[in-house]
PyMOL commands that place a pseudoatom at each C-alpha (Angstrom):
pseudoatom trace, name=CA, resn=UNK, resi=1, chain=A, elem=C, hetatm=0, pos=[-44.825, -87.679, -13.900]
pseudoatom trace, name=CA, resn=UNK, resi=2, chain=A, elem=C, hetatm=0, pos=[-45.123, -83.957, -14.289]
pseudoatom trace, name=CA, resn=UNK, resi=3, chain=A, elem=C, hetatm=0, pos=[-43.634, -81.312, -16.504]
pseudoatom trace, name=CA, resn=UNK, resi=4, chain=A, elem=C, hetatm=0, pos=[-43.349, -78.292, -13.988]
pseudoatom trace, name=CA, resn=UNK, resi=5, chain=A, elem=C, hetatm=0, pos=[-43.104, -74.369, -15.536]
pseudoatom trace, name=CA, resn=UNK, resi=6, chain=A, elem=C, hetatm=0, pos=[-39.647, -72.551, -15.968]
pseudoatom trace, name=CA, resn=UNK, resi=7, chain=A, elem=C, hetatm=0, pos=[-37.134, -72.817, -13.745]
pseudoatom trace, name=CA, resn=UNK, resi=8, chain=A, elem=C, hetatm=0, pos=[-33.149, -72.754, -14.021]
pseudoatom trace, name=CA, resn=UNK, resi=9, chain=A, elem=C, hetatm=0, pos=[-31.071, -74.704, -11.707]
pseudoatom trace, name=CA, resn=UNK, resi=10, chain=A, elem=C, hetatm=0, pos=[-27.417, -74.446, -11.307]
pseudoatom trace, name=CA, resn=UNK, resi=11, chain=A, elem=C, hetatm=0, pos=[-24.643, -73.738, -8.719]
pseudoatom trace, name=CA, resn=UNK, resi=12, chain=A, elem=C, hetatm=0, pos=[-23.465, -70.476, -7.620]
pseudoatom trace, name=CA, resn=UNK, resi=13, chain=A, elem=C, hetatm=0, pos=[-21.862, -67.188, -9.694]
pseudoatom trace, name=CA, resn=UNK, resi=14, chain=A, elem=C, hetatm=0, pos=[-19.503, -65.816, -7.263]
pseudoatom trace, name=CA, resn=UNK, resi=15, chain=A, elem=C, hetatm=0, pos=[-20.258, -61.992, -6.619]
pseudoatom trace, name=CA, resn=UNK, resi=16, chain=A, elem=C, hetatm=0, pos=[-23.409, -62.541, -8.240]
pseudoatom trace, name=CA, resn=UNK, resi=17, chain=A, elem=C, hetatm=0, pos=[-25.750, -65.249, -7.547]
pseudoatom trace, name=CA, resn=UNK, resi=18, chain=A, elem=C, hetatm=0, pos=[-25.851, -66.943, -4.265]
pseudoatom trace, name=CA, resn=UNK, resi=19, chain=A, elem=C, hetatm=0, pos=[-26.469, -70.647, -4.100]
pseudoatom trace, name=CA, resn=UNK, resi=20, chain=A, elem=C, hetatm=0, pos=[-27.075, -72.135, -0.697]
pseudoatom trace, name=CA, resn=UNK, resi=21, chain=A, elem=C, hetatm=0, pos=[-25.869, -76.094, -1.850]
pseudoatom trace, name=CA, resn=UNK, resi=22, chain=A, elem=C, hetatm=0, pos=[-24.161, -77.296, -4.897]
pseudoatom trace, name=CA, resn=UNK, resi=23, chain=A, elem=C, hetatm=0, pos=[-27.301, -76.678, -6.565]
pseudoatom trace, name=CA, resn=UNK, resi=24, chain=A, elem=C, hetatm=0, pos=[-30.203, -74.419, -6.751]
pseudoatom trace, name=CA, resn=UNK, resi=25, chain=A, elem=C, hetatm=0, pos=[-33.469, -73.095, -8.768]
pseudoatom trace, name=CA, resn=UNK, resi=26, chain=A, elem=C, hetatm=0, pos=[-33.941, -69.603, -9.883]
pseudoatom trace, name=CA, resn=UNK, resi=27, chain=A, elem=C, hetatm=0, pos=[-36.565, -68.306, -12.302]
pseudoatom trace, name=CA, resn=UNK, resi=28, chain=A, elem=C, hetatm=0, pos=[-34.853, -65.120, -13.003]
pseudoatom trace, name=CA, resn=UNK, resi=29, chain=A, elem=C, hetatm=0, pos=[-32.035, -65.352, -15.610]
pseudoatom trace, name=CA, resn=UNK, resi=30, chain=A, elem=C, hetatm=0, pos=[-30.457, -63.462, -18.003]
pseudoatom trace, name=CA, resn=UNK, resi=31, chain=A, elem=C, hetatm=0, pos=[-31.871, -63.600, -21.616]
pseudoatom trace, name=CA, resn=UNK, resi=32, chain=A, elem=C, hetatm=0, pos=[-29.067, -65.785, -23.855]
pseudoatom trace, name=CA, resn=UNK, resi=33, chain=A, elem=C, hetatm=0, pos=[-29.321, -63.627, -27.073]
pseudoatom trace, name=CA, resn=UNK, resi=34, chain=A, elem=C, hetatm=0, pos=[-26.880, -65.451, -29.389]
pseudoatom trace, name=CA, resn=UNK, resi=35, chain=A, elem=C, hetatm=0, pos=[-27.439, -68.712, -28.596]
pseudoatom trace, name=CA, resn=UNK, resi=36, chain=A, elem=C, hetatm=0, pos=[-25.771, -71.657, -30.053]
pseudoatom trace, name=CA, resn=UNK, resi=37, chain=A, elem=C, hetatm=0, pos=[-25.024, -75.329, -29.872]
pseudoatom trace, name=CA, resn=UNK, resi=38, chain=A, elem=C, hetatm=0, pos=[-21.984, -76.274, -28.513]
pseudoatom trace, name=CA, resn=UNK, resi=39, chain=A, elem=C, hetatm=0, pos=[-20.184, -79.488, -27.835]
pseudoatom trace, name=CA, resn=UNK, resi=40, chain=A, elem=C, hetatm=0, pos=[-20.331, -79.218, -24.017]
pseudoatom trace, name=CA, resn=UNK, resi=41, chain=A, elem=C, hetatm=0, pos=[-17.713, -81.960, -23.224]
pseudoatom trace, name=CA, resn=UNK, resi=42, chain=A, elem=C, hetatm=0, pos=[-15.188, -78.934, -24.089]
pseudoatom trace, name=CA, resn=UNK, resi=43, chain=A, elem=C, hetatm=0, pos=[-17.120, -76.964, -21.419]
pseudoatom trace, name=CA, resn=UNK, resi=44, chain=A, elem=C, hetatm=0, pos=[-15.181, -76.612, -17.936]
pseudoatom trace, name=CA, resn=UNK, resi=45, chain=A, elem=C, hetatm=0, pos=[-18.418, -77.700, -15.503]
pseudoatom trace, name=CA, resn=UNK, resi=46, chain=A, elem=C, hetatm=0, pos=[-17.333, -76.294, -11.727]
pseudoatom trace, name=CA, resn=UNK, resi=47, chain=A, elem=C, hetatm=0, pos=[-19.375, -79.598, -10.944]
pseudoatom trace, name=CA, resn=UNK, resi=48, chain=A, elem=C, hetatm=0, pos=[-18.052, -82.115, -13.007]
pseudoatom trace, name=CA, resn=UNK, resi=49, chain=A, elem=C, hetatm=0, pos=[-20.897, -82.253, -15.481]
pseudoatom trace, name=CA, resn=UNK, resi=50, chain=A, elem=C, hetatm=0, pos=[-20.615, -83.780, -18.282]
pseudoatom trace, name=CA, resn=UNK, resi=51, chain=A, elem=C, hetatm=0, pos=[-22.613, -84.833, -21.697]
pseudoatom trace, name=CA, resn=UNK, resi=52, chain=A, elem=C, hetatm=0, pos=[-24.599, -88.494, -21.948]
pseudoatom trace, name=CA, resn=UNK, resi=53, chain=A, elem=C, hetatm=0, pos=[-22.866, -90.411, -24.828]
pseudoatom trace, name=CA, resn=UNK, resi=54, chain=A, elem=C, hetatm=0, pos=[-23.703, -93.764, -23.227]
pseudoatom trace, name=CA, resn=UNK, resi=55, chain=A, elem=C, hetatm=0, pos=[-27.192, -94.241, -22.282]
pseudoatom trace, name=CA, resn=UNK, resi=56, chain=A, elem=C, hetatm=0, pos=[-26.740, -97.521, -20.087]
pseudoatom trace, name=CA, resn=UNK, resi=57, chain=A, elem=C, hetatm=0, pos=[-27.494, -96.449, -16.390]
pseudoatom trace, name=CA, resn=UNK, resi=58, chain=A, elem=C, hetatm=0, pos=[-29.887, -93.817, -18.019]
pseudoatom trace, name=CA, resn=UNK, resi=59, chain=A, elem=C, hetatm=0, pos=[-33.303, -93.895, -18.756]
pseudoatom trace, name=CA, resn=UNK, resi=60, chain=A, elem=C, hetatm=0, pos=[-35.210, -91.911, -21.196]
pseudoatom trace, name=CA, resn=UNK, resi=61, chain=A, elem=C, hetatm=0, pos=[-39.404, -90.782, -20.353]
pseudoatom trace, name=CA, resn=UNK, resi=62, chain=A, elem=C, hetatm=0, pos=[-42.459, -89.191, -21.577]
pseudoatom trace, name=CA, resn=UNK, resi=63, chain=A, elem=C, hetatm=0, pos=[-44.771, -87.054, -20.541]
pseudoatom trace, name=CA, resn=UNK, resi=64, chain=A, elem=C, hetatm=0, pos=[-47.487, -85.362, -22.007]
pseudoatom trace, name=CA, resn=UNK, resi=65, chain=A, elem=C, hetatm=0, pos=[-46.100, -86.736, -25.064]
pseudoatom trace, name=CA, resn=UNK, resi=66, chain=A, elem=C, hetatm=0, pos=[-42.801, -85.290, -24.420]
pseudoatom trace, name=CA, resn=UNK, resi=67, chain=A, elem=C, hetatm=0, pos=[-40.086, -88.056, -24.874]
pseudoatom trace, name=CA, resn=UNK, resi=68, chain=A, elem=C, hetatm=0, pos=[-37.347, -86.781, -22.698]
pseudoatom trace, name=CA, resn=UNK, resi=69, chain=A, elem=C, hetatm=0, pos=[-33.929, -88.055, -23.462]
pseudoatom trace, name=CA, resn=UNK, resi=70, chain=A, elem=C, hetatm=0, pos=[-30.880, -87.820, -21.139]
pseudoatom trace, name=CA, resn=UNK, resi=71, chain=A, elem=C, hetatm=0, pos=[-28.494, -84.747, -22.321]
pseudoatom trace, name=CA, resn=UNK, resi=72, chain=A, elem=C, hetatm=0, pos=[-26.127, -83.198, -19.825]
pseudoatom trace, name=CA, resn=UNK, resi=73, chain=A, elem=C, hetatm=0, pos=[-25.570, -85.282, -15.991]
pseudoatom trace, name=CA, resn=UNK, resi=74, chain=A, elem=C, hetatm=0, pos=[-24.188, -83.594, -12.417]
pseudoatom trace, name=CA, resn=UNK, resi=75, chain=A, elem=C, hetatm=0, pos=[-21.052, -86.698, -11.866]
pseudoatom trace, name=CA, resn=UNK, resi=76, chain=A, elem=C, hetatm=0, pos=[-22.719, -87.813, -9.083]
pseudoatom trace, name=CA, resn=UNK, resi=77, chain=A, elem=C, hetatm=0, pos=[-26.581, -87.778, -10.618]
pseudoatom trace, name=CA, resn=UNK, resi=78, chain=A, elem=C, hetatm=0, pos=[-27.531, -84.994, -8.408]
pseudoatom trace, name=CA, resn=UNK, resi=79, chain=A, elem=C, hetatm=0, pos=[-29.687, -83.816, -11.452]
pseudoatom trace, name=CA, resn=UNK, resi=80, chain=A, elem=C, hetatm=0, pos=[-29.917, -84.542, -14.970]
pseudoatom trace, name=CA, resn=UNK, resi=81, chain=A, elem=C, hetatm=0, pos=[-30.574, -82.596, -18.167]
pseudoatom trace, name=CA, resn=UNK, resi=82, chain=A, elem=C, hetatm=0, pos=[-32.761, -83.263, -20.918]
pseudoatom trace, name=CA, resn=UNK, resi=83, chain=A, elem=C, hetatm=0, pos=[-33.337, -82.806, -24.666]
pseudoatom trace, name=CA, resn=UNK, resi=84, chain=A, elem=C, hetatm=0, pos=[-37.057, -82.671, -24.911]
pseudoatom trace, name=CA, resn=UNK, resi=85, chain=A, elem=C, hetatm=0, pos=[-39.239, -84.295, -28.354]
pseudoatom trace, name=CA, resn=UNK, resi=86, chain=A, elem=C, hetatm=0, pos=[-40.425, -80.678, -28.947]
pseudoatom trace, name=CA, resn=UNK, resi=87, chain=A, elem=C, hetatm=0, pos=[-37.023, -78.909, -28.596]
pseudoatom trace, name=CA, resn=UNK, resi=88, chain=A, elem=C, hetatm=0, pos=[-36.488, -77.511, -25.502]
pseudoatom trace, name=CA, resn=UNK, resi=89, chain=A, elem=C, hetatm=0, pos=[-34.009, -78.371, -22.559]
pseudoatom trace, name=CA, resn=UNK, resi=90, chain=A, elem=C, hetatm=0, pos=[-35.825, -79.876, -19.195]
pseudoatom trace, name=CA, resn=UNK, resi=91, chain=A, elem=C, hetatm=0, pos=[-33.520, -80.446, -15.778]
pseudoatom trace, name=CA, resn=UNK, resi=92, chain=A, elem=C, hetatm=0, pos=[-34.906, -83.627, -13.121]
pseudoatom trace, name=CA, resn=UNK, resi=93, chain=A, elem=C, hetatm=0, pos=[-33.719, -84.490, -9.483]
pseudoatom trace, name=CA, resn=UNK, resi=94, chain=A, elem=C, hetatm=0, pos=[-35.375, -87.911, -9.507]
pseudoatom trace, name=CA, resn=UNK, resi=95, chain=A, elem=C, hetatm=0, pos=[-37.221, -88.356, -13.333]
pseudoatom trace, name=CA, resn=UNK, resi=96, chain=A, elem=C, hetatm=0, pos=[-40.594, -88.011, -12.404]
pseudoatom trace, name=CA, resn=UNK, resi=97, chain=A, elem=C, hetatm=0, pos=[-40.763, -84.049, -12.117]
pseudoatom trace, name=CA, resn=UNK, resi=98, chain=A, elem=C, hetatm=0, pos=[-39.606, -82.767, -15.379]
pseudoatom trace, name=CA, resn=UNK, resi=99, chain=A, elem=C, hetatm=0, pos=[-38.510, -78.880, -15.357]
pseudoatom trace, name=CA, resn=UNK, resi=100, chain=A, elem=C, hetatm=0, pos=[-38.420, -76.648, -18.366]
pseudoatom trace, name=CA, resn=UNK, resi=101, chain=A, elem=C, hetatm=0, pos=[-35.053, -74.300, -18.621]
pseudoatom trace, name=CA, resn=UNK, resi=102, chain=A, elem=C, hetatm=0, pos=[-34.431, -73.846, -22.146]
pseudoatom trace, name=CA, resn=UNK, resi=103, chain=A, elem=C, hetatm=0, pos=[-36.394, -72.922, -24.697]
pseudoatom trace, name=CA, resn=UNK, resi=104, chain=A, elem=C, hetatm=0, pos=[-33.856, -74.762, -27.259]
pseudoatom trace, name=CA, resn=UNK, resi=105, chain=A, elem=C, hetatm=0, pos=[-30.609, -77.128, -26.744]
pseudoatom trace, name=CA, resn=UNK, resi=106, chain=A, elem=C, hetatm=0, pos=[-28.416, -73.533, -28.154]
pseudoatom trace, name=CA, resn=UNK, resi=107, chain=A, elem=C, hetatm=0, pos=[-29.982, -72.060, -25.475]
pseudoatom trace, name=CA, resn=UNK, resi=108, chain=A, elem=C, hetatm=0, pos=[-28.879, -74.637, -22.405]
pseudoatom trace, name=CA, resn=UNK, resi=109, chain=A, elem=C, hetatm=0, pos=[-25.429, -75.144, -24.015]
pseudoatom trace, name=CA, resn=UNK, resi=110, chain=A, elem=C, hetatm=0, pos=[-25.495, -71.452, -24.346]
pseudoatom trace, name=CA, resn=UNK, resi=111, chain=A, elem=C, hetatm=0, pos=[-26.089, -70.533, -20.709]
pseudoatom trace, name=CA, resn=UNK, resi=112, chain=A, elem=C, hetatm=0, pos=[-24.102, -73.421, -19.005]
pseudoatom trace, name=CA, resn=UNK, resi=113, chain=A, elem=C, hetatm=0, pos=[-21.330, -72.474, -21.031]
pseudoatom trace, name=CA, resn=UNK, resi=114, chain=A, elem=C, hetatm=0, pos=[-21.326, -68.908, -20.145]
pseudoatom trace, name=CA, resn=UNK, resi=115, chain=A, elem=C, hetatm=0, pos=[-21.966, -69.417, -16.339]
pseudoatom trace, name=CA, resn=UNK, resi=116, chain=A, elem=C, hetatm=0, pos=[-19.721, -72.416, -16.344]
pseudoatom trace, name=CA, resn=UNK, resi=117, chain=A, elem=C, hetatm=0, pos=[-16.539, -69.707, -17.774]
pseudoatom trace, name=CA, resn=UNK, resi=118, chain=A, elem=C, hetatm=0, pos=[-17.989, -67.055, -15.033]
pseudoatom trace, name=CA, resn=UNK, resi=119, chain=A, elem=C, hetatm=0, pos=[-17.971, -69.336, -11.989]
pseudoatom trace, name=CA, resn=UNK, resi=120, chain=A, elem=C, hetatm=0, pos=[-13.972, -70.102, -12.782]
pseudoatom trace, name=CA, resn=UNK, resi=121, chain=A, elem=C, hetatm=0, pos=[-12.869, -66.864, -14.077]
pseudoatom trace, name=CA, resn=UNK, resi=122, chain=A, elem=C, hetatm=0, pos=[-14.381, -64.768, -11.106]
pseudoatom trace, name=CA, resn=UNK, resi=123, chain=A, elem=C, hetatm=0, pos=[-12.915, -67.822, -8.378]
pseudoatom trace, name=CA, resn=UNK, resi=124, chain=A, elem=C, hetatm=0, pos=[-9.582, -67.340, -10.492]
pseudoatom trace, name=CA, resn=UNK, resi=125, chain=A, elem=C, hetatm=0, pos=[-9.626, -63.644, -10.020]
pseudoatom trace, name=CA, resn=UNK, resi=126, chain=A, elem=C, hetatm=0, pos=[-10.082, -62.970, -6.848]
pseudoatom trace, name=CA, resn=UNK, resi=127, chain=A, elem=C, hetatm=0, pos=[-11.007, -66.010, -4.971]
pseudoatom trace, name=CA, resn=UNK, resi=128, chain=A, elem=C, hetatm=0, pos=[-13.996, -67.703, -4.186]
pseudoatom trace, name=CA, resn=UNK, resi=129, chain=A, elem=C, hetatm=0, pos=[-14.738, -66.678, -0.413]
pseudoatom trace, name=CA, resn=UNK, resi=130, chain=A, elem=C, hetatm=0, pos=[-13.211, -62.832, -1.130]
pseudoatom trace, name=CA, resn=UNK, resi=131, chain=A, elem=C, hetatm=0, pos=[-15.492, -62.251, -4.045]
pseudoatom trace, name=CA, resn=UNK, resi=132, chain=A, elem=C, hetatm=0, pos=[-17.627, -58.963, -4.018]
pseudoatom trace, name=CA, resn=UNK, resi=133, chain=A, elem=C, hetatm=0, pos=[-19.543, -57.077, -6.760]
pseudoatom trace, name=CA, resn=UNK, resi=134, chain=A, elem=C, hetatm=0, pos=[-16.708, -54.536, -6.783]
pseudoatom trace, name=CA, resn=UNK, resi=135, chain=A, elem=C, hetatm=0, pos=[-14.457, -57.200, -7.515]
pseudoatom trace, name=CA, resn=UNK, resi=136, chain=A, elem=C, hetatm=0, pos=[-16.860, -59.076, -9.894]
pseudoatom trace, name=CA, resn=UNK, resi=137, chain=A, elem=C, hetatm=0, pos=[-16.439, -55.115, -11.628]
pseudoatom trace, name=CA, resn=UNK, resi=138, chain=A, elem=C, hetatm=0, pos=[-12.525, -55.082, -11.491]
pseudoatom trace, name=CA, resn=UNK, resi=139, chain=A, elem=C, hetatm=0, pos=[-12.710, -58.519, -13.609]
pseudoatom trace, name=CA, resn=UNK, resi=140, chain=A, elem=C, hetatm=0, pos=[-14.651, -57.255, -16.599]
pseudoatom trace, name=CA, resn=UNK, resi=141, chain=A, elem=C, hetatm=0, pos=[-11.547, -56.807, -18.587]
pseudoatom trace, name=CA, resn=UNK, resi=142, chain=A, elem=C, hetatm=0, pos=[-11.441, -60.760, -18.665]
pseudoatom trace, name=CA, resn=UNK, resi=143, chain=A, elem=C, hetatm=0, pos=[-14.970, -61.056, -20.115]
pseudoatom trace, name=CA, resn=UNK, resi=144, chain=A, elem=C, hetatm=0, pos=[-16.089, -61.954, -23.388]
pseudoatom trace, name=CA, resn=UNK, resi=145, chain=A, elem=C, hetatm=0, pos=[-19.114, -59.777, -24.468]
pseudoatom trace, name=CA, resn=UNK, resi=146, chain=A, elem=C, hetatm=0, pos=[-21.878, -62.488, -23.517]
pseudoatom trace, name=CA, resn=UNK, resi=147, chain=A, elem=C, hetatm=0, pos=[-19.900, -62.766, -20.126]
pseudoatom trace, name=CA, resn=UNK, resi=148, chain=A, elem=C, hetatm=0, pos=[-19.939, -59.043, -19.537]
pseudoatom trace, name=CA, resn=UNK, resi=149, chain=A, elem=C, hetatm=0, pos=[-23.821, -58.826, -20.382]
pseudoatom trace, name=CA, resn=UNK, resi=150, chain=A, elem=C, hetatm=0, pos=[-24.563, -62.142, -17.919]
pseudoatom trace, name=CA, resn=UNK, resi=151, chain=A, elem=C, hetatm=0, pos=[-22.349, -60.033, -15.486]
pseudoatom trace, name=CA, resn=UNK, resi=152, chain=A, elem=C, hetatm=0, pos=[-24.684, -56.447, -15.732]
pseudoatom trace, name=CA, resn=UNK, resi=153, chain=A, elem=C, hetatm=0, pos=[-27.285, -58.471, -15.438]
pseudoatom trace, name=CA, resn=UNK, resi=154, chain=A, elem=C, hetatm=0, pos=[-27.156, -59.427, -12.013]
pseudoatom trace, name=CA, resn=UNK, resi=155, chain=A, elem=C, hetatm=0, pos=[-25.101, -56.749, -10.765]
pseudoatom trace, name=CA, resn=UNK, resi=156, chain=A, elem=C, hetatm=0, pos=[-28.378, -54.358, -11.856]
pseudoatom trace, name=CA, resn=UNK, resi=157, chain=A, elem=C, hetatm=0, pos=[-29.952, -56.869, -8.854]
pseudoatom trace, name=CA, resn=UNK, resi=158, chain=A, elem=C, hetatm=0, pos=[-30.417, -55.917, -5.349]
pseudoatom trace, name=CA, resn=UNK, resi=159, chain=A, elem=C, hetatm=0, pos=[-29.481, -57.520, -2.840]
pseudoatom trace, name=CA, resn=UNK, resi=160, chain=A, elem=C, hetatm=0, pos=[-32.962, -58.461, -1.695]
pseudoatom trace, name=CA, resn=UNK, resi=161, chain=A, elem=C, hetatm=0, pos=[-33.557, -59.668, -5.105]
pseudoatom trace, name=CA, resn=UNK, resi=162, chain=A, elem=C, hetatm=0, pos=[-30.478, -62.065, -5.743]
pseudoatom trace, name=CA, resn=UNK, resi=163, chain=A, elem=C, hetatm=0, pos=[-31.043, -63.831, -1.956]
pseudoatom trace, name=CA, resn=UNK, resi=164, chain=A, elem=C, hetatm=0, pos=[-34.853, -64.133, -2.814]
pseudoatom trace, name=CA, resn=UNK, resi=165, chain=A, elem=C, hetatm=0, pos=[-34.549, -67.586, -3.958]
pseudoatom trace, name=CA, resn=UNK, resi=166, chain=A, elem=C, hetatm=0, pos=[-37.455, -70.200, -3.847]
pseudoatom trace, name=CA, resn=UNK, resi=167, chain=A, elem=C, hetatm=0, pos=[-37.564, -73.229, -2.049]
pseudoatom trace, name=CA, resn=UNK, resi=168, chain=A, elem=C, hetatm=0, pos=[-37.040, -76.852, -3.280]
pseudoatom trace, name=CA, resn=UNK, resi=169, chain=A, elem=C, hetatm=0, pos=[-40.556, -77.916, -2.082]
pseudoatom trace, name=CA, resn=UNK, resi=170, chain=A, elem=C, hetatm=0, pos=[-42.257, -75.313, -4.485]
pseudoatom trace, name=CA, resn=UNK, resi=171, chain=A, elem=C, hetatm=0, pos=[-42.940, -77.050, -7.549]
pseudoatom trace, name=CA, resn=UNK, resi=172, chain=A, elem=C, hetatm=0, pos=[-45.110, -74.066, -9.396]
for i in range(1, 172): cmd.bond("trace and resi %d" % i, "trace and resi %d" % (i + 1))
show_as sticks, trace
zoom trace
């Protein structure tokens, strides 16, 4: 077992962030800087995610004297999230390579919250195969505040730099 370096994985923002499969990794994110815990079974998940209550068909691990407990699950166990023993928030496709992407629980809740309210607000507004950055601009009305920073975020990307994404068989 393995705890691998920062890494986020989620699906796509439409008019933002391109995702080639349900899921994917990035390493560049937007910094969360209000974070807070929420309750994320009031959280909208575009892919039916939802948060571990009962552990049976789940299985907690350590590594590195990490205990790693089950948090946050894709419906059909494509990956699961995890509360690590020294605070921060670790994703796994088959629990053997833990990744770090949170530096706290308020900061995971934080961020799927936010992109979970982006993905269906910007597929609401325009549609998800019309979406364009233009459009993505034309919706900013509809934004909270942490929305609207998520949203400069990425649209201060190029092009080149939001389809740069790394492969699944790099674990670095």
């Amino acid at each position: 077992m393995t705890i691998n370096k920062f890494s986020w994985v989620n699906t796509s923002i439409p008019g933002l962030r391109p995702c080639p499969g349900t899921y994917h990794r990035y390493f560049d994110v937007p910094s969360i800087p209000y974070a807070k815990e929420l309750d994320l079974d009031s959280v909208d998940s575009p892919t039916a995610c939802y948060s571990i209550v009962d552990m049976s068909g789940f299985s907690s691990a350590t590594v590195d004297g990490v205990l790693f407990t089950p948090y946050y699950n894709d419906q059909q166990s494509c990956v699961t999230w995890y509360l690590g023993s020294d605070g921060r928030a670790y994703y796994s496709f088959d629990n053997e390579k833990f990744n770090l992407c949170a530096e706290s629980r308020a900061e995971f809740d934080t961020r799927i919250s936010i992109e979970a309210s982006l993905w269906f607000k910007l597929c609401d507004a325009v549609g998800y195969q019309a979406i364009s950055p233009e459009k993505v601009k034309a919706t900013k009305d509809k934004l909270t505040t942490e929305e609207a920073l998520y949203v400069e975020y990425y649209l201060s990307k190029t092009k080149e730099e939001l389809n740069d994404l790394p492969p699944w068989d790099d674990d670095e």
